[in-house]
C-alpha positions as a Markdown table, in Angstrom:
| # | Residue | x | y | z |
|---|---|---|---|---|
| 1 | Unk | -14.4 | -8.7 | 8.1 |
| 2 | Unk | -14.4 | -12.5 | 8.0 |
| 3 | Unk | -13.7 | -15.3 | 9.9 |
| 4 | Unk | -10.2 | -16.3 | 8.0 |
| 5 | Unk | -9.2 | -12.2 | 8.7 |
| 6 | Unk | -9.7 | -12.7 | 12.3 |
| 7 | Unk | -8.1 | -15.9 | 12.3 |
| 8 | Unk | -5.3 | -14.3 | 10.6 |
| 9 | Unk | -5.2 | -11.1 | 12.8 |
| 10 | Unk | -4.9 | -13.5 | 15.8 |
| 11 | Unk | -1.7 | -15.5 | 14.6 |
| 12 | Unk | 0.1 | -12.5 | 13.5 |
| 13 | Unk | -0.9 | -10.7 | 16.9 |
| 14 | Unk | 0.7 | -14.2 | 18.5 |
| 15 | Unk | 3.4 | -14.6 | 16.1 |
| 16 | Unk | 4.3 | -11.3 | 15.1 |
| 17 | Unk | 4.9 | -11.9 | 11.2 |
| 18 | Unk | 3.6 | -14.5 | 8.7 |
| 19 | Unk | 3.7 | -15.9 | 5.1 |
| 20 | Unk | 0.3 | -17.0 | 3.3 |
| 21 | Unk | 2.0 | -20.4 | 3.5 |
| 22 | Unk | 2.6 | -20.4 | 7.2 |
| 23 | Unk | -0.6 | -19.0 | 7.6 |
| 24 | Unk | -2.6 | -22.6 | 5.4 |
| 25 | Unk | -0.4 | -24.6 | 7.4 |
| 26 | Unk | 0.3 | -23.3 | 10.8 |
| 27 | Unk | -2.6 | -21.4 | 11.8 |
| 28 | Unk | -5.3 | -24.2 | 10.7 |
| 29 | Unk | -7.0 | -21.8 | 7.8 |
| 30 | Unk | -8.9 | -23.8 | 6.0 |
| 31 | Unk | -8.1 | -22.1 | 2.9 |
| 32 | Unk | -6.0 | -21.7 | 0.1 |
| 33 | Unk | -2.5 | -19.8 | -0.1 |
| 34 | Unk | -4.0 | -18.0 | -3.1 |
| 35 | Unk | -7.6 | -16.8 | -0.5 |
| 36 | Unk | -5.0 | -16.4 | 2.6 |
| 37 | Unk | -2.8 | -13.9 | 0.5 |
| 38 | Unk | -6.0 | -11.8 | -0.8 |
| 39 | Unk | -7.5 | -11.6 | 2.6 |
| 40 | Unk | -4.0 | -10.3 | 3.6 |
| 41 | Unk | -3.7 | -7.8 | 1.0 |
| 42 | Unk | -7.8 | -6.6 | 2.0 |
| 43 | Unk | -6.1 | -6.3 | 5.7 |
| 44 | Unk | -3.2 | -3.9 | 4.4 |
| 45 | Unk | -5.8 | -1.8 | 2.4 |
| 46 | Unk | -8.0 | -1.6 | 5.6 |
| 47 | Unk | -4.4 | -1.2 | 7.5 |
| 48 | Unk | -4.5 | -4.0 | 10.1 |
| 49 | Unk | -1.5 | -5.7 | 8.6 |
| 50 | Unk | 1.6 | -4.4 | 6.6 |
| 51 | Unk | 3.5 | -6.0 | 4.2 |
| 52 | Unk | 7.2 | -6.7 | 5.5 |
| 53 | Unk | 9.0 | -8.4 | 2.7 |
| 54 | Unk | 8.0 | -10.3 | -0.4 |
| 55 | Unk | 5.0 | -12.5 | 0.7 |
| 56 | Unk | 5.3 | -11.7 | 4.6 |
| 57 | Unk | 3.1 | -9.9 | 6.4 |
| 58 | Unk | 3.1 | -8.3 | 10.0 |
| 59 | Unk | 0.3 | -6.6 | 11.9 |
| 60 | Unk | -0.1 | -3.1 | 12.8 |
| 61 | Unk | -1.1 | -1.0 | 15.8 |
| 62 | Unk | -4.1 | -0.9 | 14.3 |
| 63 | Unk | -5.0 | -5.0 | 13.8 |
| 64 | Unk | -3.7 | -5.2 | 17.5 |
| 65 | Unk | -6.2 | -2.7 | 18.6 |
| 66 | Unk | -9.1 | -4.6 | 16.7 |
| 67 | Unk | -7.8 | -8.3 | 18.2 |
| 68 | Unk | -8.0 | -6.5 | 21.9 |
| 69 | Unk | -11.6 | -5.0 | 20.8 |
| 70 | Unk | -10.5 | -1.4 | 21.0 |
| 71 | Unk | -11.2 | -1.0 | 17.2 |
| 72 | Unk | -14.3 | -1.5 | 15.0 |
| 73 | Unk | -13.6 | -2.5 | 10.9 |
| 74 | Unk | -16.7 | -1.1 | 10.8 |
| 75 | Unk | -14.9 | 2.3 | 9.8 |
| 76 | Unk | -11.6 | 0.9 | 8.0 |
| 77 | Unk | -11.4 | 1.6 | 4.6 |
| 78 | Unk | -12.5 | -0.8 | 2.0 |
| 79 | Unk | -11.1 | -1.8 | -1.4 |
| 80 | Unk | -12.8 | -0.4 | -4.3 |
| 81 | Unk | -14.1 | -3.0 | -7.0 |
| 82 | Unk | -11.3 | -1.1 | -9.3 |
| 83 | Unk | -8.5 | -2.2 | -6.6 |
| 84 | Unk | -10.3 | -5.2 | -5.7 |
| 85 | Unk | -9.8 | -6.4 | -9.4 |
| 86 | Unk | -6.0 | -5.3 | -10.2 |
């Protein structure tokens, strides 16, 4: 985990759903759509967040359980370099 997933674990646990672009522009990220949306799609692999439609993305019982502490990403899953690079 980094600091841009739990900053976008904490809007979408506010907000409910987000785009990459909501995320650069109305959470303060300072990054890129393009880093937002890859650290998204390393949050559905480790399944904190789920892809809702298109580019938007919502957060699972699991992401909630991590924002309240319950749950360690320790022991999520974690993209292999072959998935990492498609």
């Amino acid at each position: 985990m980094e600091q841009i997933d739990e900053r976008i674990l904490e809007f979408l646990y506010d907000d409910g759903w987000a785009t990459p672009s909501m995320l650069a522009r109305e959470a303060g990220i300072e990054a890129g759509e393009g880093r937002i949306s890859d650290r998204c799609e390393r949050l559905v692999y480790a399944g904190f967040v789920a892809p809702v439609h298109g580019d938007m993305y919502e957060i699972t019982r699991w992401g909630q359980l991590y924002v309240e502490g319950e749950v360690d990403a320790e022991h999520q899953p974690t993209p292999t370099v072959e998935r990492a690079l498609r």
